[in-house]
N, C-alpha and C positions, 0 to 999 in steps of 0.2 A: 247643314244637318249632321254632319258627319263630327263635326266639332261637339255637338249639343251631344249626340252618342256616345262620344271616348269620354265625357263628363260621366254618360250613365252607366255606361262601364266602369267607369272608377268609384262613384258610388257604389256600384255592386260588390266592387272587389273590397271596399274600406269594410260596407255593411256584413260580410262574411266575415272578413279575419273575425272582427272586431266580435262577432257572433260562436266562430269556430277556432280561434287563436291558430287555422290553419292554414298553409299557402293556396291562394285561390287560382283553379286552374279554368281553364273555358269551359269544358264538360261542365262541371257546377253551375257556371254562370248560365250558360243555356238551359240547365234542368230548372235552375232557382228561381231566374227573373224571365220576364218574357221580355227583351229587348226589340222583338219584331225582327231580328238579323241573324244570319246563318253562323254555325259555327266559326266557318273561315273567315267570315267578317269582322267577328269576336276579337277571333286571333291575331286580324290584322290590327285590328285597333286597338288589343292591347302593346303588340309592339310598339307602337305610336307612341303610346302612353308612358311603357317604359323609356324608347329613346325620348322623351321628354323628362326623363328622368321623376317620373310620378308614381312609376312603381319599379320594383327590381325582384330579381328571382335569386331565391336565397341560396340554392340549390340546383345545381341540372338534374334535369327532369323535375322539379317542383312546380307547383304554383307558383304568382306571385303574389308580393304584398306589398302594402304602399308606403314609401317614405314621408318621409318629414315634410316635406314637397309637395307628394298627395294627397296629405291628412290636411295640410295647410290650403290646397285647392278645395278640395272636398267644403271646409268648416266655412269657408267666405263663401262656397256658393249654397251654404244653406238657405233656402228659403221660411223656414222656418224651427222653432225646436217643439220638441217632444213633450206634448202634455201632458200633466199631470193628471193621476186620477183623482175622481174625487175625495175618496178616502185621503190619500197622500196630502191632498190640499186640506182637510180638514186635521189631520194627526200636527200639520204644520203648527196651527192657526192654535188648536187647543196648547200644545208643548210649550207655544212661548207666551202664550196670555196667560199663561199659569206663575210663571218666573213672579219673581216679589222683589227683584231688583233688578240692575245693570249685570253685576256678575253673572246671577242665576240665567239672566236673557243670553249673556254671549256661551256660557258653558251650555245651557239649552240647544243655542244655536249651531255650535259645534258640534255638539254628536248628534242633533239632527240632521244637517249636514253630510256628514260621515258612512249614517246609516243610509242614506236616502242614495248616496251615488255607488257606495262599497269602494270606496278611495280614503283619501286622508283628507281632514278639512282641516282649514285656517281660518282662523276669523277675529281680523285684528278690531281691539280695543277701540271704539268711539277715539278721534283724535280732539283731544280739548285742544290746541293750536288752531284746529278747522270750526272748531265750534263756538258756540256764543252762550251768554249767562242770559238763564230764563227770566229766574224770580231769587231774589235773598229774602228769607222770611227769619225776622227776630223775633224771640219768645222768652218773656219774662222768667225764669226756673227757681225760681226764691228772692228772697230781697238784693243780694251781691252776684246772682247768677242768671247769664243770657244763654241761650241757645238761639245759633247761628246755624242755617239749614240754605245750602248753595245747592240749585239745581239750574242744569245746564240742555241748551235745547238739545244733547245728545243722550238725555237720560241719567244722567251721574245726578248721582244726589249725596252731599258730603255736609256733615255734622259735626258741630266744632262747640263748646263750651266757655264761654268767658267769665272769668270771675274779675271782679269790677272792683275797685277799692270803699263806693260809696254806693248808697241804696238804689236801686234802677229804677229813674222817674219814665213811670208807663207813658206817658204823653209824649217825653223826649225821643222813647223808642219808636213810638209812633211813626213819631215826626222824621227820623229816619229812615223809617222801613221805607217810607214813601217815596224820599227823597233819592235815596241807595236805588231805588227798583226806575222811578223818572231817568234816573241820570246813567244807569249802568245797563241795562236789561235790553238784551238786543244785539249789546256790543261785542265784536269774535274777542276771544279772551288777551290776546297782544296788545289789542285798544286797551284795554281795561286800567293800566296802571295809571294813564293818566289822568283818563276820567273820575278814577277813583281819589287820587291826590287834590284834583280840583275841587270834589266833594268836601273831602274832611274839610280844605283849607274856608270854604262857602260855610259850611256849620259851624267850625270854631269862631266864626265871626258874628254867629247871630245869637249864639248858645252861650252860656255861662260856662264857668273852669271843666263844668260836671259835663255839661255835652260834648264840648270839645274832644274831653279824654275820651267819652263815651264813643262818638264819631270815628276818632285813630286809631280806638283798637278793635270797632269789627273791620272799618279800613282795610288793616295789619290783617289779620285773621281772614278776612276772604281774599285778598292777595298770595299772602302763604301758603294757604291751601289749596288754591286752582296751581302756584307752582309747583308745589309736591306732586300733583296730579298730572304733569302734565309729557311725563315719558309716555313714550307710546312701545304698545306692546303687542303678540299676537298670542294667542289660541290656539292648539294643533290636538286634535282626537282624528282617531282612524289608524296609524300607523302599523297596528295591525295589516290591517285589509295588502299592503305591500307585502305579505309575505305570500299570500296567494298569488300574485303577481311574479313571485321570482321564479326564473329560469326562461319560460318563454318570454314575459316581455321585460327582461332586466338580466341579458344572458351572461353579465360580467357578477355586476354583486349590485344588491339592494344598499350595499353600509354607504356610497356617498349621498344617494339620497336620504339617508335616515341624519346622515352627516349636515348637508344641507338643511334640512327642518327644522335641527338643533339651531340652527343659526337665527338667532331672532334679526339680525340685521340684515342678513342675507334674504331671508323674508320681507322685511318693512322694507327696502328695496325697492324687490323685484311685487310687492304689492302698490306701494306707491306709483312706477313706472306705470303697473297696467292698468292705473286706476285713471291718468289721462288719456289712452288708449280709445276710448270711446263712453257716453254714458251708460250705454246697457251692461254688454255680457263681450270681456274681452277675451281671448285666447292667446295663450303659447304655449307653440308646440317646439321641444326638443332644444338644439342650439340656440333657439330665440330667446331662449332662456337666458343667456349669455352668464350662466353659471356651468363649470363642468359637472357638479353634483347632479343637475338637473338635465342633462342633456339627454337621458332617455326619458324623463315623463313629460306632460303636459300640463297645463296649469291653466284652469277657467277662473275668472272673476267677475265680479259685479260689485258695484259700490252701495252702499247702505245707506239711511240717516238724514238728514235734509239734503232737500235735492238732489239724494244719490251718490254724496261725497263728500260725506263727514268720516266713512271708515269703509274700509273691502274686508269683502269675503271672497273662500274661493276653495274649488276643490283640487287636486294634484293625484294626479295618477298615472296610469304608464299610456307610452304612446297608441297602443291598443285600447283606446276607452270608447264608452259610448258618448260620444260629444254631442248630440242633441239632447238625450238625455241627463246627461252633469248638467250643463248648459241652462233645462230647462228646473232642475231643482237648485238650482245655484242665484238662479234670478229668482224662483221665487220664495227663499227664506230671506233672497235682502229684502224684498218687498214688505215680507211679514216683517222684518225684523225694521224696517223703517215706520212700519203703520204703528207700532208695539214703543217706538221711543218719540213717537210722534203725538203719544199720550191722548 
């Protein structure tokens, strides 16, 4: 029993800072929570806690408050996180069934994000490497003119122009759209080149001069283009909201983490690491960060997209945050934002 108590005493203590940015002393915790246990009990057990190294006193005669340690106990024995209101669920749902593309969805998603935790949000780009081609759809556009229209199960949709040396027999294109969508659709996009090559080589053998060429160069053109596409990138809105944050929880300077952010690799990183981390909603907190930019904030993620890990999102803020609630608006904009590229 005594074990299960220094847990709720230490909730008590994360729940205040995290509420009052201020050192949490017994008095409070007796006034605030009912623990069923007498002050000196309090006291004793916060010692415990501190020689356990899960909280520390910043100050003689302060309160205290919990470390990296404590945040870290604290966040694993969440039993669960912080719902959302209905409203919040509904402001979600409306913001990004509104978008009219990919882009509009992830910048949507970001400052929704953003706004919803008062942090900094990320939110990296669908990765075409993790993802697969839906549909290629060809469209006649004048006698010598195709349009090639690549949509990918992560929502990307890219449009490409072909001008052909001879007039486009509508049957032959037919005959490919078919063939291209049987033979390729499905495939993660690293497969694709060779399925592709074995197509053209399968058409130029059943096809006259005119198909052939016609075959090699949407071939060429939806190859090209899924490589153009396929660095991967992140999103960052909020950067703001760190300034209200500085001094109490960033008591050196807010520039290495603004430093950090900047860093798109320093990011696809430490997003990719937490995205095998588990399938929900992963956490780190402070050094686990294993960047020094990052070693006073914390960083929530959840993955997106088919299955939960075609791309991450995530919020970043200081080791003072509310981690049930990032937590809980952090899982559920991937959610929306998987049901939303899930078409």
């Amino acid at each position: 029993m005594s074990e299960d108590r220094r847990l709720d005493v230490l909730r008590a203590i994360v729940e205040d800072y995290v509420a009052t940015r201020e050192p949490v002393g017994s008095r409070a915790l007796t006034e605030r929570h009912a623990l069923g246990v007498s002050p000196a009990t309090i006291r004793n057990d916060m010692a415990a806690l501190e020689d356990a190294g899960l909280i520390v006193q910043p100050h003689t005669s302060a309160g205290r408050v919990p470390t990296d340690l404590g945040y870290r106990v604290f966040v694993d024995r969440l039993s669960g996180v912080k719902p959302l209101s209905a409203a919040e669920k509904r402001a979600i749902g409306t913001l990004l069934e509104q978008a009219v593309d990919l882009d509009d969805v992830i910048d949507r998603a970001v400052r929704l994000l953003a706004q919803l935790t008062q942090q900094v949000a990320v939110v990296q780009y669908p990765s075409l490497r993790r993802s697969a081609l839906r549909h290629v759809e060809l469209v006649p556009v004048g006698a010598r003119h195709l349009l090639v229209v690549i949509i990918t199960t992560t929502g990307r949709v890219e449009q490409r122009t072909l001008e052909l040396r001879e007039d486009v027999d509508e049957a032959v294109v037919a005959r490919l759209r078919v063939r291209l969508n049987v033979a390729a659709a499905g495939l993660r996009l690293p497969d694709l080149d060779v399925a592709l090559d074995a197509l053209a080589e399968e058409f130029a053998s059943e096809f006259a001069a005119d198909g052939s060429a016609l075959a090699r160069a949407v071939v060429a053109v939806v190859g090209e283009t899924l490589a153009q596409e396929r660095e991967e990138r992140v999103v960052v809105a909020g950067a703001s909201h760190l300034a209200r944050s500085a001094g109490a929880d960033f008591p050196h300077t807010i520039g290495p983490v603004l430093e950090a952010l900047e860093e798109q690799v320093v990011l696809l990183r430490l997003l990719s690491e937490m995205a095998e981390d588990t399938a929900g909603v992963a956490v780190r907190i402070g050094r686990e960060t294993q960047h020094e930019g990052l070693a006073e904030t914390s960083i929530v993620t959840s993955g997106y997209g088919a299955e939960g890990g075609v791309a991450v999102l995530g919020s970043v803020g200081p080791l003072r945050m509310d981690y049930p609630g990032t937590m809980s608006a952090v899982r559920a904009v991937a959610r929306y934002l998987t049901r939303i590229l899930a078409g």
